[in-house]
N, C-alpha and C positions, 0 to 999 in steps of 0.2 A: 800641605802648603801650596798656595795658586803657585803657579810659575812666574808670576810677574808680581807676586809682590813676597816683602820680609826678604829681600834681599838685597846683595851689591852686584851691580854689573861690570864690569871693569871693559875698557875698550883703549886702542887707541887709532889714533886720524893716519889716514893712509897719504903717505908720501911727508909727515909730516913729524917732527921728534915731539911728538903732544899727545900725552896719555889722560886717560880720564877715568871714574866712575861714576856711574849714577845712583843712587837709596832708594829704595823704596821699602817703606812699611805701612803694613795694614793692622792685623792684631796683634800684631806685636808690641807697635808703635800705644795704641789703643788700654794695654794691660797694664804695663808700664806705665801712663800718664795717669790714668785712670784709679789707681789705687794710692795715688797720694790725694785727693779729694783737693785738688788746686782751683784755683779763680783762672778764667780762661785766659788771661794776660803771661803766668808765672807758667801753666800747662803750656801752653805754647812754645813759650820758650826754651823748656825741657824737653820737647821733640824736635825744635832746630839742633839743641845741645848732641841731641842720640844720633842725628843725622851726621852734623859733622864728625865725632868721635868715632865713628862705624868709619867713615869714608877713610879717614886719615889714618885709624890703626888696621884699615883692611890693606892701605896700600905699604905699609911699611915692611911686610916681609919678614917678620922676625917672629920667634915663639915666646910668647910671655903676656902683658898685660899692658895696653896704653891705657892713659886714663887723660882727660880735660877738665877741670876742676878751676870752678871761676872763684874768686874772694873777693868783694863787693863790700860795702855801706850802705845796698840799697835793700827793697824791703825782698827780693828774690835774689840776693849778694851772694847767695851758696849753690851752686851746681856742681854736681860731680857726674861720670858719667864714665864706665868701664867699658873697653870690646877687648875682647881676648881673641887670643888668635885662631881660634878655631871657631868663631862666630861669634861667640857668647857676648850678652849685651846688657849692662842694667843702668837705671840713671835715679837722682835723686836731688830735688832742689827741697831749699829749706825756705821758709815765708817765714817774715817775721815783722812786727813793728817798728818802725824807726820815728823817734823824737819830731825829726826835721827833714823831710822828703829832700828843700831845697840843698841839704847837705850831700845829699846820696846823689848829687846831678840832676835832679828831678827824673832819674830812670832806675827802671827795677835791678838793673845792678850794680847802680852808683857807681863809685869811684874804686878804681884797685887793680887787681890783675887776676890775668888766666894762664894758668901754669899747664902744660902741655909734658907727660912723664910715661919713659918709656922704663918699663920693670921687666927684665931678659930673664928667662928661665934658664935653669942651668946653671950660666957665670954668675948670676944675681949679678949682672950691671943694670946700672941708673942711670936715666939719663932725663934730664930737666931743663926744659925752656919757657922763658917765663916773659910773658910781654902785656902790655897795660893795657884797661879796659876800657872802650870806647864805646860809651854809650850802651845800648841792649842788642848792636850789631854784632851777633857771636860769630859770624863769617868774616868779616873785615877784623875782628880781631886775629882768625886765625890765619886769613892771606898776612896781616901785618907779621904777624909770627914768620912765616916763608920768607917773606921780605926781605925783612930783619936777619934773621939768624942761619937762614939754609940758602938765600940768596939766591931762591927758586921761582922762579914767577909761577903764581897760583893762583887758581880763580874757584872762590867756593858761593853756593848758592844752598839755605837751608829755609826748606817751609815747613810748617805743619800749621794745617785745620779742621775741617770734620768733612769726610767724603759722605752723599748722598741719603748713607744709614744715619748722619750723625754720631758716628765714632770717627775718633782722631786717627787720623791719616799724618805720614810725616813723605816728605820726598827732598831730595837733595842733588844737586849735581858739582861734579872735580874735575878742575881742567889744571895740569900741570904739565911746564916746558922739562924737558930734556935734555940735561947738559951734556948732550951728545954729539954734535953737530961742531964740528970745528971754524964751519963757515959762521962766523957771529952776524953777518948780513941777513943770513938764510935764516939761520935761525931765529931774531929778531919778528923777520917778517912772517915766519910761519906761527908763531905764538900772535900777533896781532891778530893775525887773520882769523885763527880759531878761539882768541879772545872775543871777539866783533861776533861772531856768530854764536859762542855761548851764552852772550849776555841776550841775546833776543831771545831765550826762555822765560817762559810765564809761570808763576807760580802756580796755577789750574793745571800747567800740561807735568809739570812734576809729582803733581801729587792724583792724578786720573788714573784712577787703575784698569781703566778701559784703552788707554795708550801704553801701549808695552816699551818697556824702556827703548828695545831693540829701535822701535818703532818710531821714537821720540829721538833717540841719536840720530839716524835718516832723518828725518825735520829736519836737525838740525846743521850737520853737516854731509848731506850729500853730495855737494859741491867737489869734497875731498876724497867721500867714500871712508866708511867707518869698518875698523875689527872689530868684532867684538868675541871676549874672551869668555872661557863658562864661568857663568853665574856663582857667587858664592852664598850660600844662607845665612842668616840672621837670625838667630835664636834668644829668649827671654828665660836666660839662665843666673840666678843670684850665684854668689859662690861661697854665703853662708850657709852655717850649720855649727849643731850643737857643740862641736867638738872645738868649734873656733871661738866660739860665743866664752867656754869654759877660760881657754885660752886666755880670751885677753882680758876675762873680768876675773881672773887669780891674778893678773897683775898687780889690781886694787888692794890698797891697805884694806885690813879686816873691818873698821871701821867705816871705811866707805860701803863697803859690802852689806855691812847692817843696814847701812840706812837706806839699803833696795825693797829689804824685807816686805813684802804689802799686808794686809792684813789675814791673809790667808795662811801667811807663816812663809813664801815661796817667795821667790826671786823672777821676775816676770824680766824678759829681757827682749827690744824688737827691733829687727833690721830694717835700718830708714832705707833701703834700698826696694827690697820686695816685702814690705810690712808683715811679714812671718814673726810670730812671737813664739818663742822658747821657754819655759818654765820651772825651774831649778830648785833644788832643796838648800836649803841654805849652806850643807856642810859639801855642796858637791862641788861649789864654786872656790871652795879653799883648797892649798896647796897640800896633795898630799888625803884629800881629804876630811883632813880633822876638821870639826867642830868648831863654832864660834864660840868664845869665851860670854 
């Protein structure tokens, strides 16, 4: 893996309670968009979705699974997008037709919301925030999220395009206050300040893989003087498999199970995540075993 890219760089502003991360993905970002055969509008948007999802479940600190899952009326209304805590990273938007574009907002993902869910390993807690969709800005949906519900001032920035080769590139950058600081003065002004200075990133310098994040933090706040913390990696890991696949299609009445059959006599089954398809005999997908009637 380069060193500067397919990862999170975590850092925070020296003398200042404001922490941050930056994204960077190369073929990762790349593998992922690319195997769902998307129109460059809906692709796109699936690598701003991977960028925020990595930033936000990289900074949360916990063992388990975040997920950001949008639900729309528009004709790219369905994103979902996993990071698990040890890197792992997958995403999957759904395209479809819609009657009446002007009903969907006239944006790909219409009207609705974007549920943000945190699933803890171990205690099996849940934990669900769910706030409405504004347009195909999936950053300002998720600073409104902070806003709203954690009362954390947040500032999220997510691009993806195609770097140089013409493969999709994604970059990102997270600037979060600190409810640390008891001076609310201080504190106030030091979130301005390195609000004012994150917004002056460009979308080119986010996603150059010839500017090392290290390199692009300096940019951006040297004024301050930057930490920056080690690098965490980014991996293009499903967390399907046959065993799950069996799982959840014995759930189905035996009659929905028939009518999987194809004509080959098998049970063809494929993950809209990393489009791996699974092949089954008809009696394996039964409880137990047994045979269809």
């Amino acid at each position: 893996m380069s060193e500067t890219d397919n990862l999170i760089q975590p850092f925070h502003l020296n003398g200042r309670e404001v922490r941050g991360r930056i994204v960077r993905m190369g073929g990762l970002a790349h593998d992922i968009i690319s195997r769902h055969a998307l129109e460059p509008a809906p692709a796109a948007l699936l690598g701003e979705a991977l960028a925020l999802a990595s930033m936000v479940g990289s900074a949360l600190n916990f063992d388990g699974v975040f997920t950001m899952q949008t639900d729309g009326d528009g004709p790219a209304g369905l994103i979902v997008c996993d990071y698990r805590s040890r890197g792992d990273l997958r995403g999957y938007v759904r395209v479809k037709e819609v009657d009446d574009p002007k009903g969907a907002g006239g944006t790909l993902l219409g009207r609705g919301s974007m549920a943000l869910t945190i699933d803890r390993e171990g205690d099996g807690q849940r934990y669900q925030g769910v706030v409405e969709l504004q347009g195909d800005d999936l950053s300002g949906c998720v600073e409104h999220y902070f806003r709203q519900s954690e009362q954390i001032p947040t500032l999220f920035r997510a691009v993806c395009g195609h770097g140089p080769d013409g493969r999709w590139r994604v970059g990102g950058l997270m600037l979060q206050s600190l409810p640390k600081d008891r001076d609310e003065d201080k504190a106030a002004e030091d979130w301005n300040t390195a609000e004012t200075l994150a917004r002056t990133v460009k979308a080119q310098e986010l996603l150059d893989l010839s500017l090392p994040a290290k390199d692009l933090l300096y940019r951006l706040f040297h004024e301050d003087g930057v930490w920056v913390h080690d690098p965490e990696p980014l991996h293009d890991r499903c967390t399907c498999s046959a065993e799950r696949v069996v799982e959840v299609v014995q759930r189905f009445p035996v009659e929905e199970i028939e009518d999987l059959v194809d004509e080959s006599g098998k049970v063809s089954v494929t993950c809209k995540f990393c489009s791996r398809t699974y092949g089954f005999e008809p009696y394996e997908l039964t409880r137990g075993g047994e045979g269809m009637a």
